[in-house]
DOLO-252389 format. One record per residue (C-alpha): x, y, z. Coordinates in steps of 0.05 Angstrom, whole numbers, plus 5000, padded with zeros to 4 digits. Layout:
REM residues N
XYZ;...
***
This chain:
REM residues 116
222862170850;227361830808;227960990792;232860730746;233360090717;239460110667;240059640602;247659800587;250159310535;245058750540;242158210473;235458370443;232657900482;235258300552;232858910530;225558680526;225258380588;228659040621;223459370586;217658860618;221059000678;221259720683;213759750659;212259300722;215959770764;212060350735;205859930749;207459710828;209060510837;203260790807;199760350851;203360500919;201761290896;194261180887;194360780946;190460190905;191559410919;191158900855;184758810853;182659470860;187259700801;185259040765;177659170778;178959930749;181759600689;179058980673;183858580693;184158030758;188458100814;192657530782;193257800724;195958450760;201358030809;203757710738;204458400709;208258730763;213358090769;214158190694;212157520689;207757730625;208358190568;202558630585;197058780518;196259340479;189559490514;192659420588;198259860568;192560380546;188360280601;194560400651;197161010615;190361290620;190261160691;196161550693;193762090657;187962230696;191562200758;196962670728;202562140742;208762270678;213961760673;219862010623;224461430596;231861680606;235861500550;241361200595;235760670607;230160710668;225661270675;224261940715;216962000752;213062560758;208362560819;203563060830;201863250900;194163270881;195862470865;198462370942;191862790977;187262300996;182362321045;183461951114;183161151105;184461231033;189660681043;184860191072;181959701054;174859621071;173759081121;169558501111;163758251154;164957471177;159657081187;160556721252;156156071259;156255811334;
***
């Protein structure tokens, strides 16, 4: 799989927020791969689901400690994103990260309390 977000011959300025950019679209896919919603990768990280939405909008230059938290995510899920020097990046996906068991995807449901 290959995304590619290109910077071609953009200000300082530009280039930072292609770079907050393609970090959020490193974050959404990761996500989509482990098959996690916001809160669950927020709750793995220690992070709210807000927080998570504002990340992967690129709303927010993410922390030194999220970046590090995320990376290790990826790391023990054996997801590799290369940067291409063109701009964008490459990602690795290993089909260990894409076998989950059945309902993996879903969410559990919640129990409503119905009053009559």
């Amino acid at each position: 799989m290959v995304a590619h977000l290109t910077s071609g011959s953009h200000g300082l300025g530009e280039l930072v927020q292609l770079d907050r950019h393609a970090f959020a679209a490193k974050i959404r896919l990761s996500r989509a791969v482990l098959g996690w919603s916001q809160s669950e990768l927020g709750r793995r990280i220690g992070l709210t689901q807000r927080a998570i939405h504002k990340l992967e909008q690129g709303e927010t230059q993410p922390r030194r400690s999220t970046v590090r938290a995320l990376e290790e995510i990826w790391y023990d899920h054996d997801i590799k994103f290369e940067n291409l020097a063109a701009g964008g990046f490459r990602v690795s996906v290993p089909p260990s990260a894409l076998d989950r068991p059945e309902g993996a995807l879903r969410r559990p449901r919640r129990r409503r309390n119905i009053h009559n």
